[in-house]
Structures are given as C-alpha cells and as structure tokens.
C-alpha positions as CSV (number, residue, x, y, z in Angstrom):
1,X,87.2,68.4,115.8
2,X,88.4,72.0,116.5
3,X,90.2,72.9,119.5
4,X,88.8,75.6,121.8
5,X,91.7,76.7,123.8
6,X,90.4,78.3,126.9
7,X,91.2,82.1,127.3
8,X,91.7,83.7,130.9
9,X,91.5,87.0,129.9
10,X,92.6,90.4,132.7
11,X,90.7,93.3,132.6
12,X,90.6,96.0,129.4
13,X,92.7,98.9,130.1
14,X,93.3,102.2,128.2
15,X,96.9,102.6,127.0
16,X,97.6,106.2,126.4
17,X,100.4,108.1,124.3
18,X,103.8,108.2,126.2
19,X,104.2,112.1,125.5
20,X,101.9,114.4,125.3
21,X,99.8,114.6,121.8
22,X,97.7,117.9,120.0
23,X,94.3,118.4,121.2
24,X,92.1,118.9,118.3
25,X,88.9,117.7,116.3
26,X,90.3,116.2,112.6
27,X,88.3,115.8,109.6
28,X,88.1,112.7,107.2
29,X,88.6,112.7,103.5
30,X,85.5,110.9,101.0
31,X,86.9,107.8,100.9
32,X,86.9,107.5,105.0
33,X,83.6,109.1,105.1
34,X,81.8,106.0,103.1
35,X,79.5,104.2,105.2
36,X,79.8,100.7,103.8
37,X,83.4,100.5,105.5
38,X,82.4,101.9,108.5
39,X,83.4,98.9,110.4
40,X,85.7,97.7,112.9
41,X,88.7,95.2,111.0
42,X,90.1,92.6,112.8
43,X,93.0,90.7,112.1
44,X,95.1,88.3,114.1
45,X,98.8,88.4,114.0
46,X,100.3,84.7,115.1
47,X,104.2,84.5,116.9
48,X,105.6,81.5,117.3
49,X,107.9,81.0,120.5
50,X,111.4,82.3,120.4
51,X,114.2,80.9,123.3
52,X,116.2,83.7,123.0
53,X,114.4,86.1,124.7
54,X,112.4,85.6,127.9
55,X,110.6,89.3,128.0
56,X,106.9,89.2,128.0
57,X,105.5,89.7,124.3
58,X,102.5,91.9,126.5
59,X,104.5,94.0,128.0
60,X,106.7,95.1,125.5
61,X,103.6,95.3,122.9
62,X,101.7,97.6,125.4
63,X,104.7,100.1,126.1
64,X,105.2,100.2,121.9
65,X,101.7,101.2,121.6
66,X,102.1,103.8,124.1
67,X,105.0,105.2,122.3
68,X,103.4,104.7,118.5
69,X,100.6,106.8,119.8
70,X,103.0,110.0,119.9
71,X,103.0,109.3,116.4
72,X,99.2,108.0,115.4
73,X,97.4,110.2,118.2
74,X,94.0,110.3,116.0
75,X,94.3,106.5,117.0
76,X,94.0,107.3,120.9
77,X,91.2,109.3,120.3
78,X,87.0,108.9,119.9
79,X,85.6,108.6,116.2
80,X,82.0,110.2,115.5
81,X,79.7,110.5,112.7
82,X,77.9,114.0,112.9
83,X,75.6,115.9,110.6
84,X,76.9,112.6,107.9
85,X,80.1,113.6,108.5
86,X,83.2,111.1,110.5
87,X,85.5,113.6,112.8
88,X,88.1,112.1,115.3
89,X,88.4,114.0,118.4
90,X,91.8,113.8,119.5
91,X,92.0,113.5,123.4
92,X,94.3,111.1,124.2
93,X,91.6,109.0,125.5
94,X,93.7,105.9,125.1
95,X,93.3,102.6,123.2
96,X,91.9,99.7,124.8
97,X,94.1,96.9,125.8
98,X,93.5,93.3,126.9
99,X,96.1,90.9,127.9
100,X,95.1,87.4,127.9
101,X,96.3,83.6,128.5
102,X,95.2,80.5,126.1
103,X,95.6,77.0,128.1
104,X,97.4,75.3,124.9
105,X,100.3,75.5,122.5
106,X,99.9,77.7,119.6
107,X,100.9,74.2,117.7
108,X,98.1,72.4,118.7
109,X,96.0,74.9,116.5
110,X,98.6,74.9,113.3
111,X,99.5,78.5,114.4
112,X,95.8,79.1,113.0
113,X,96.7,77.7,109.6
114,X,93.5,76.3,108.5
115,X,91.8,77.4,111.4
116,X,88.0,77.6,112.0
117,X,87.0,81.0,112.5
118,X,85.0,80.8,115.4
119,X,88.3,79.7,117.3
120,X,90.1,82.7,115.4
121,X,88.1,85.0,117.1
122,X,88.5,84.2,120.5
123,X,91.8,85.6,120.1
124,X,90.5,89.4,119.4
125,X,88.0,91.4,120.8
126,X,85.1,93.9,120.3
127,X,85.2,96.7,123.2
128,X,82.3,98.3,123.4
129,X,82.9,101.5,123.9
130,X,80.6,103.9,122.1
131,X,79.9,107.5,124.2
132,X,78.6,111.3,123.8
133,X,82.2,111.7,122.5
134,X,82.3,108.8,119.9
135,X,83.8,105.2,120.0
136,X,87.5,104.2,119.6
137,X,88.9,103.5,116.3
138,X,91.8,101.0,117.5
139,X,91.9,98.0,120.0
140,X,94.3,95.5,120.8
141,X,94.9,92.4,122.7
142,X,97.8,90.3,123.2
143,X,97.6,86.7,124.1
144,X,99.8,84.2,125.3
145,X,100.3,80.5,124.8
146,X,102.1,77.9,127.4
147,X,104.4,77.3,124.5
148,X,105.7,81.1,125.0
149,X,104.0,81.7,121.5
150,X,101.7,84.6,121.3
151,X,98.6,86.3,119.0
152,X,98.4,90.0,118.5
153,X,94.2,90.5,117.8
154,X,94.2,94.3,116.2
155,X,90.7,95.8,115.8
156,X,91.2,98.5,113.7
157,X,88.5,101.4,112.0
158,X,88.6,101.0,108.2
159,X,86.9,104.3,108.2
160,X,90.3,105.6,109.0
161,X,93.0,103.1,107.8
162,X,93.0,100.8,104.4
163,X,95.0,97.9,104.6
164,X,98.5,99.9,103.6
165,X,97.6,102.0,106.4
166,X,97.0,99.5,108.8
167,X,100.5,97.6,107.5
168,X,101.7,101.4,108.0
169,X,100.7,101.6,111.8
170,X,101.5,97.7,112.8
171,X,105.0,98.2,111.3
172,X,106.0,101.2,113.3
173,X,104.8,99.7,116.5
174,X,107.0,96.7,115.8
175,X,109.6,99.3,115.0
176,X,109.3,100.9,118.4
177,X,109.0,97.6,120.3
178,X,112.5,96.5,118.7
179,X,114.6,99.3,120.0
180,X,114.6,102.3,117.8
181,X,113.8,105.3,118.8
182,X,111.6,106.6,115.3
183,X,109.2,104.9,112.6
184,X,110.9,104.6,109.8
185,X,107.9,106.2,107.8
186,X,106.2,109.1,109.8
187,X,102.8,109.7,109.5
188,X,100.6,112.1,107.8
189,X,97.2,112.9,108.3
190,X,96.2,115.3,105.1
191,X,92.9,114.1,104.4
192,X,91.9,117.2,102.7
193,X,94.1,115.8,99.7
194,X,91.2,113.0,98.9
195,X,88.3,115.1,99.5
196,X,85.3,115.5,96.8
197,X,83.2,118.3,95.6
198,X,79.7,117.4,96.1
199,X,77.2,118.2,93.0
200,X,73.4,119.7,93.3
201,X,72.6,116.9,91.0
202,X,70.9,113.9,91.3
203,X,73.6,110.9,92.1
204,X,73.5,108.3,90.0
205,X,70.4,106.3,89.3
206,X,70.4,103.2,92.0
207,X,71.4,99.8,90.3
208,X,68.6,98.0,88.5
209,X,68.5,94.7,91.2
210,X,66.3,93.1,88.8
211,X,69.2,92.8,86.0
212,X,71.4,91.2,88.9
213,X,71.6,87.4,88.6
214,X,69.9,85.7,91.7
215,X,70.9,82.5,93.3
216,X,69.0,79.8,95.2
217,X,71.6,80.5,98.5
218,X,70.7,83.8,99.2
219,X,70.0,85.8,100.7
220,X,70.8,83.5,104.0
221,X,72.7,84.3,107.0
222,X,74.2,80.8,107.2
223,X,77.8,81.3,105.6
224,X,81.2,79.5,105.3
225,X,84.5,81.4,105.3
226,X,87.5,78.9,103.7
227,X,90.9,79.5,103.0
228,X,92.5,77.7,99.4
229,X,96.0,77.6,99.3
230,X,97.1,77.9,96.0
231,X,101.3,77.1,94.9
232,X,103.2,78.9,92.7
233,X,103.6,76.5,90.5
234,X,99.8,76.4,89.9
235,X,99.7,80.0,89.3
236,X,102.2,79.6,86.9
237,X,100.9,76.8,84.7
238,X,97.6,78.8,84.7
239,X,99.1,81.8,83.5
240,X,100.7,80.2,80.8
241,X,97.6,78.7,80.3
242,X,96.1,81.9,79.3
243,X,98.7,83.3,77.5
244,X,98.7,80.0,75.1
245,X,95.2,81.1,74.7
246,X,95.8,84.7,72.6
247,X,99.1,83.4,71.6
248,X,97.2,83.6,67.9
249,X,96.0,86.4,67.2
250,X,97.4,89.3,69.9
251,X,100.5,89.5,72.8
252,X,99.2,90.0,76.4
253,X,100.8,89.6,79.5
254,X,98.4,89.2,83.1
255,X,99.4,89.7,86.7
256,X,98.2,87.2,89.1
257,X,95.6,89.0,90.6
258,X,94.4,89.2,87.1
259,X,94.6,85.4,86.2
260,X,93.0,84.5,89.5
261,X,90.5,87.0,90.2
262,X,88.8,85.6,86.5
263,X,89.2,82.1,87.6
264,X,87.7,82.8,91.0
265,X,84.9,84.7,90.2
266,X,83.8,82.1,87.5
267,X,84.1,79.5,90.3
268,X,82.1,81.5,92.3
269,X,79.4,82.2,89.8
270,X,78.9,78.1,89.2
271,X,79.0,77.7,93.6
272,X,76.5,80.2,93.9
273,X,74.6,78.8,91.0
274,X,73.9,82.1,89.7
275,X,70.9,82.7,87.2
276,X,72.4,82.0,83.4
277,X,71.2,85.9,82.4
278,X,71.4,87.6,85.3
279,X,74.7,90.0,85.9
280,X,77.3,89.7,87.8
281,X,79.8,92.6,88.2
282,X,83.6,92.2,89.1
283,X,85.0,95.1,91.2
284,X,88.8,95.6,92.4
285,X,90.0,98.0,95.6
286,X,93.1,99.6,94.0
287,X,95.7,101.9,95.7
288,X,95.6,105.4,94.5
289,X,98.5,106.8,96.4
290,X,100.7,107.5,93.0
291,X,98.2,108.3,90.8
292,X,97.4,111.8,92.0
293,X,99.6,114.7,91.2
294,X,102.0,114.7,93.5
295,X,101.6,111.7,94.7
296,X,100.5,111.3,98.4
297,X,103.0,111.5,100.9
298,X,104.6,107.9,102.2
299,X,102.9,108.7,105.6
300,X,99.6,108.8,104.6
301,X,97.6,106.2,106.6
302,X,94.3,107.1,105.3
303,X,91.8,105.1,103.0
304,X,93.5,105.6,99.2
305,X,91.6,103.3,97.1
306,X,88.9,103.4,94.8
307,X,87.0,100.4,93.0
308,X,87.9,99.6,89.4
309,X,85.5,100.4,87.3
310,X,82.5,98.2,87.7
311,X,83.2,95.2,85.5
312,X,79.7,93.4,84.4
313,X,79.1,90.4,82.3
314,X,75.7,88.0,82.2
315,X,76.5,84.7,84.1
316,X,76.1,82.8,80.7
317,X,78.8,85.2,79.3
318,X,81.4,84.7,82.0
319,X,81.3,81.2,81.8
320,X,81.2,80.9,78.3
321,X,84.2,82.8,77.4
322,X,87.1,81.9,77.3
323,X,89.7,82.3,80.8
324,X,91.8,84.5,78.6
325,X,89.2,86.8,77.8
326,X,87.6,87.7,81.1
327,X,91.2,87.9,82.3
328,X,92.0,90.8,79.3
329,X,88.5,92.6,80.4
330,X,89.6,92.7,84.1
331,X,92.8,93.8,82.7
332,X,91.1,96.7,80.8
333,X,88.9,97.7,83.7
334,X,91.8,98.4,85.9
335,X,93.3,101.2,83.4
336,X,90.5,103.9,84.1
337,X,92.6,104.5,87.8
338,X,95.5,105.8,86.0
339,X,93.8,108.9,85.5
340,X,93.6,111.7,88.0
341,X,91.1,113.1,86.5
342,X,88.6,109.8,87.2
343,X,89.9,109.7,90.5
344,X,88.8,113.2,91.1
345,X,84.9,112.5,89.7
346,X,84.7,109.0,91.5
347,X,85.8,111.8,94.7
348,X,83.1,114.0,93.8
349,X,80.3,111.0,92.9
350,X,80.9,109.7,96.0
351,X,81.0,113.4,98.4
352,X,77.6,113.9,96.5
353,X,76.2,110.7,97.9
354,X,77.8,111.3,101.6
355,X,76.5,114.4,101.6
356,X,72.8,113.7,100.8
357,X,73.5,110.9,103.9
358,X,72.4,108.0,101.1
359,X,74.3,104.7,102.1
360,X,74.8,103.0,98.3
361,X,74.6,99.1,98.9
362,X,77.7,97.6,97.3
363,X,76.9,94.3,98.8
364,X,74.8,91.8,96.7
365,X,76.2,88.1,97.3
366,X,76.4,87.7,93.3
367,X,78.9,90.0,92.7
368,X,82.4,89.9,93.9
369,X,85.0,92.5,94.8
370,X,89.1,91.5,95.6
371,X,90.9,93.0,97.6
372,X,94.8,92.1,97.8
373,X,97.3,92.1,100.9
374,X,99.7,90.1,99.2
375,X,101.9,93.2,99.1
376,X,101.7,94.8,102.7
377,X,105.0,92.9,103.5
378,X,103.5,92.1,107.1
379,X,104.7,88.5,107.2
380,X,108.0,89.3,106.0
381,X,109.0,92.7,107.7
382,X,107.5,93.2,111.4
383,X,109.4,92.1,113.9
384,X,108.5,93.0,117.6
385,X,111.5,90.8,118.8
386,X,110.2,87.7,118.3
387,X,111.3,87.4,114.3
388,X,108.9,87.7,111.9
389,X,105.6,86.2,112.5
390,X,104.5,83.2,110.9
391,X,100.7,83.7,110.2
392,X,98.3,86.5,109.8
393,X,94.3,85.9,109.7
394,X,91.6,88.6,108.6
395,X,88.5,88.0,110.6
396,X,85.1,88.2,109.4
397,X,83.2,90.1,112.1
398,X,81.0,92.6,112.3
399,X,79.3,93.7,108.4
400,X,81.8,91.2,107.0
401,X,79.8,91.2,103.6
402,X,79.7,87.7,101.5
403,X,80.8,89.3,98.1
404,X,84.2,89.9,99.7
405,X,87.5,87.4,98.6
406,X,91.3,88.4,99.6
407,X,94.3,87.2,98.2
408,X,96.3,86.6,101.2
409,X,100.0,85.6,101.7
410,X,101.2,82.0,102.6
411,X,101.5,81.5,106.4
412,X,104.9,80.3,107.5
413,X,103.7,77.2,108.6
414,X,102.1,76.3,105.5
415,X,104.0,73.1,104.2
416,X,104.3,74.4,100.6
417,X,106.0,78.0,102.1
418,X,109.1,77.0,100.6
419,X,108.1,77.3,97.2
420,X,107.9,80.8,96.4
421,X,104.7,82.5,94.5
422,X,102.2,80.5,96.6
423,X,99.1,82.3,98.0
424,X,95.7,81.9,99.8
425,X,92.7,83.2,98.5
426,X,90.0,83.6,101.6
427,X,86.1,83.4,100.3
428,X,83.0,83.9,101.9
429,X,80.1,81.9,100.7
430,X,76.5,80.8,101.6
431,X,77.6,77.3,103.6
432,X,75.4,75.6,100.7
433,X,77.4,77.1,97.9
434,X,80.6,76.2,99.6
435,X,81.2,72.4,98.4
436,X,80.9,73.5,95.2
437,X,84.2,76.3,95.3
438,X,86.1,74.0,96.7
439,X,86.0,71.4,93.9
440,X,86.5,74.1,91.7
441,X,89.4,75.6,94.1
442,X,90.5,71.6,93.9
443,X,90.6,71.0,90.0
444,X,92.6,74.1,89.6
445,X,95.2,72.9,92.0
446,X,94.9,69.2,91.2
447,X,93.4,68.1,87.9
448,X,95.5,70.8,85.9
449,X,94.5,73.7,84.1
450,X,94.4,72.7,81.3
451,X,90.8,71.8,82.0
452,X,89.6,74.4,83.5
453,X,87.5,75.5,80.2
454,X,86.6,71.8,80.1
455,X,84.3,72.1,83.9
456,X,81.4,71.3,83.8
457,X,78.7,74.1,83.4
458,X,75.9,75.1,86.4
C-alpha cells in the first residue's frame, strides 16, 4: 500500500524578476503555436538531504527564480491565444510560488522511484490563474521533507518550452541558486526563425480512422502509467541481437532509441490487442536545432522539434517481421529531418493548419509517439546546492494523451544505477492492456532476447 504523505501547504505567492524586465507583447513561432501541446508540463525534481548545508532549499529556490526571471522574463508574464494565435505579454506579473511541508521522509517513498502517480502529484500544483490578460506559463513549488530532503514540482507551458528548453531554464536557476552571478547559456527568444508560411490550399486530407487498427481497451478513461527499468546490459544483448539478425546479407548499426522504440511499440501493439489489419503508425519528436542553416542559437528555449515522418505498418506486419527490420524502417524514417528543406514544409503544413484554427488529432491510443530525455543532462548537471538530484518524474496531468512513452534516465536510487547504459521507459496504457506490457517489458529483461521473435502472437 502507497504512502500519502500529508502536505501542509502556505499560501501561493507571485515571485517577480529581481531587476527590472522589457515590457512588451512577444510572438510564438509554429511549433509553439500547435494546439495539441498547449498544456501545462509537470515534472518533479527529487533532492535527497545533504548535512552540509542547513539553508532552506525554499528560500534559496525562490530568490533563484527571482533572479533567472531577469533572464526568462516571457516566463513572469501572461500567455494568450488570440485570433488562433499564442502571444506572451510580458509584465512582470510574476510566477506563482508554493512552499510546502510533507509529514514523512523522502525515503519512506523510494525518493519516488516506483512511485504511484497519484502520490507524485501531490508534490506539484495546478494554479489556476487564467484572466482578461492570459494565464501563466510557469509555476513552481518546493516541498520539504522531515528528513531535510526536498521536491521541486515545475509546471511548465509546453507551448513555450520543449524539453531542452525546459532542461535550459531549470539549469540556469540551479546556476543562480549556487552562487554565480550569470547562466552559463543566455537565452534567446527568436521565434521568428521557426515560423511557417501558411498556403491558400486545402491542408492535408484528415487521416482515414477507419484504416487505424482498433482495440477492445479504448477508448476508456481508465488508464495505468508504469515505469520499466531496463539495464544496460539488456540493451546491449538486444542490440546485438539485431545486428546478428542482418549480419547476412547487409551492415547496419541502431541507436537505442532505435532498438527499443521497435521492441516497445510491438509490445504495445500485442497489450493493446490491436486489430491484425488495422495500422498503427510510429512517430518520433526530434530536435531540430542543427538542422537549420545556421543552426539556432544555444539560447533558444523554444519548441524545436518536429515528428519523424509518420512511420505506418498493419498490426500483422509489425509483428510479423523481424526486430531487425522494424528497427531499420524506424531508422529510415528519422533521415527526412536532416533536410532543411522538409523542415521548412512541415513549418508551412502546420502554419496552414493554425491558421485556418483546425486542431489536427495526433492522439489515437493505437499509435505511439517517443519522446526521449535521456540526454537533457538534468540528473547529472543541476545542482542548487544540494548535489545533484537523485530522481526526476514526468507527471501525467492535464491532456496527458495515452499514445505517449518516454525514455527516461535511471534515478539515483535505482539499485542497478551503477551499471551504466540503464534506462526507464514510462508508458501510458488502458489499465486492462497494462498486464500484458509488463510481461512483455519482463521477458525482455528476464527471459533473454533471444526470444523475443519467439512471443507469443495476440
């Protein structure tokens, strides 16, 4: 049985840049302006206790957000959508702020390794706070356990940061917080550099649902979110796996998220139970911050990602083929970002639909799309004084949609840390379909790859 900790929390107040900031109305670039992730992030950032220092992790997080906000003003400020269009007045309204106290030890919830995620979200919070002038893009609470350990719960508007923004913006505050007197990386805001050309024509026709493979779970609103923890060692075997695979007859090489993001959405396919000649599409959110000429400038905090190109196979198909094989597809699919040139139609596709004020669903429970934080450094670079922190946990909250899975870093407290190349890999299912992934999440970490073509079929 879960733990509630009880949470005494103090009243929300509005934390304000430390120097003055510009006064002035700032536009969005296409990717910002798409209304499927016009949502409010959360993530919780977990500190264990450290004896050397006995300043309060509240305090000095609140006066680092004051002086970040010299920096990332926009953040201090009220978003709004008008005429189909996001703009940010900046006003130095100020960025909500709860301090909070939990009546247990961070340790008697594994430093929210494993944790449910009902419990995880008592440890962040949704202000709200929508007026005339907008709502606010950022909030943040900090609280503290008896053990001296603390959370850090950062609500943050994926309509104006992607996760390398996001890493961008937490890492300066830590910056700040430690002593020095600049972010190492200063922001940008140039969001005219990712903006679209809208067309006169048509978009493109809407996607024909009835060639979608359907499954007996959904729709539902009764869903499971699970962690798998996945070694190194594991990864490894099933790369080589693969590779043993085309050995024959051609020379391939596959990243992780290539490997894995085949295997998972397979497994996914046979939890959901998805109709053998239905279709199920594989999409990837990957950075496109050095594929434009020049490249975007290190500051930029914006959204700078775009979908790899929509990978579709029949149900029948993607568990019929070989691991390799999906793996080389996915491979293939990701190639198409490379060019400016695609970036810059994808840009002016996707203007053309926010400009007719169309919302395009990208969310149908039988497709998946990844999304990897594996490289934001967060668990290994942000220090606010305490060391680094030991655990970070996405929230699903608000519009969290079910085709969503993350590859996620090993939390410090995970028993396996030590062996490097480990990762989690955090899935949102219909609770019916969940049993199922995890015995598929199991055999791949227990029974051995080699038998992973050897599963048994829907």
């Amino acid at each position: 049985m879960e733990i509630q900790p009880l949470i005494h929390k103090k009243d929300v107040i509005l934390v304000k840049p430390a120097e003055p900031t510009p006064s002035q109305v700032l536009s969005l670039s296409t990717i910002d302006n798409d209304r499927n992730i016009e949502l409010l992030c959360q993530t919780v950032y977990v500190y264990k206790t450290n004896s050397i220092t006995s300043l309060d992790p509240a305090l000095v997080i609140k006066e680092a957000l004051s002086k970040v906000l010299v920096y990332f003003y926009p953040l201090a400020g009220k978003l709004k959508r008008e005429d189909g269009k996001l703009r940010i007045t900046c006003n130095a309204d100020g960025v909500p702020f709860l301090e909070a106290c939990a009546d247990c030890k961070l340790s008697s919830l594994n430093y929210l390794d494993g944790i449910d995620t009902e419990t995880a979200k008592l440890l962040a919070f949704d202000w709200p706070s929508e007026s005339e002038c907008g709502y606010h893009p950022l909030v943040l609470s900090v609280t503290k356990f008896s053990c001296g350990g603390f959370t850090i719960g950062m609500g943050l508007s994926h309509s104006v940061c992607d996760g390398f923004g996001a890493a961008q913006f937490y890492k300066a505050m830590a910056e700040l917080a430690s002593g020095k007197s600049d972010p190492t990386v200063k922001p940008v805001w140039e969001r005219e550099r990712l903006v679209g050309v809208a067309s006169k024509d048509p978009i493109l026709p809407p996607i024909d649902m009835s060639a979608l493979a359907n499954s007996p779970f959904l729709p539902t609103n009764v869903v499971a979110h699970e962690s798998f923890y996945l070694t190194g060692e594991t990864i490894g075997k099933l790369k080589m796996s693969l590779l043993r695979e085309l050995e024959k007859t051609e020379n391939a090489n596959f990243t992780t998220l290539e490997i894995l993001g085949a295997y998972v959405w397979r497994s996914r396919s046979r939890a959901l139970q998805l109709s053998p000649e239905g279709k199920t599409m594989f999409c990837m959110a990957m950075g496109i911050r050095n594929v434009l000429n020049p490249p975007l400038n290190p500051g930029y905090y914006g959204n700078a990602f775009l979908s790899s190109s929509h990978l579709a196979l029949t149900v029948r198909e993607l568990i019929e083929l070989p691991l390799s094989r999906v793996a080389k597809l996915i491979k293939e699919s990701k190639k198409v970002l490379t060019s400016p040139d695609y970036v810059q139609q994808t840009l002016d596709k996707l203007e053309t639909i926010i400009q007719q004020n169309k919302k395009v669903e990208i969310s149908t429970g039988t497709s998946i799309v990844l999304t990897d934080w594996r490289q934001l450094g967060l668990l290994e670079e942000v220090d606010f004084g305490w060391k680094e922190m030991v655990n970070i946990v996405p929230l699903p909250w608000n519009n969290f949609f079910i085709d969503l899975c993350m590859f996620l870093p090993r939390s410090k407290v995970d028993s396996c840390m030590k062996a490097k190349g480990g990762m989690r890999v955090l899935v949102t299912l219909p609770k019916a379909a969940m049993p199922k992934m995890k015995e598929e999440m199991e055999c791949l970490n227990q029974i051995g790859v080699d038998h992973i073509d050897k599963q048994s079929k829907p």
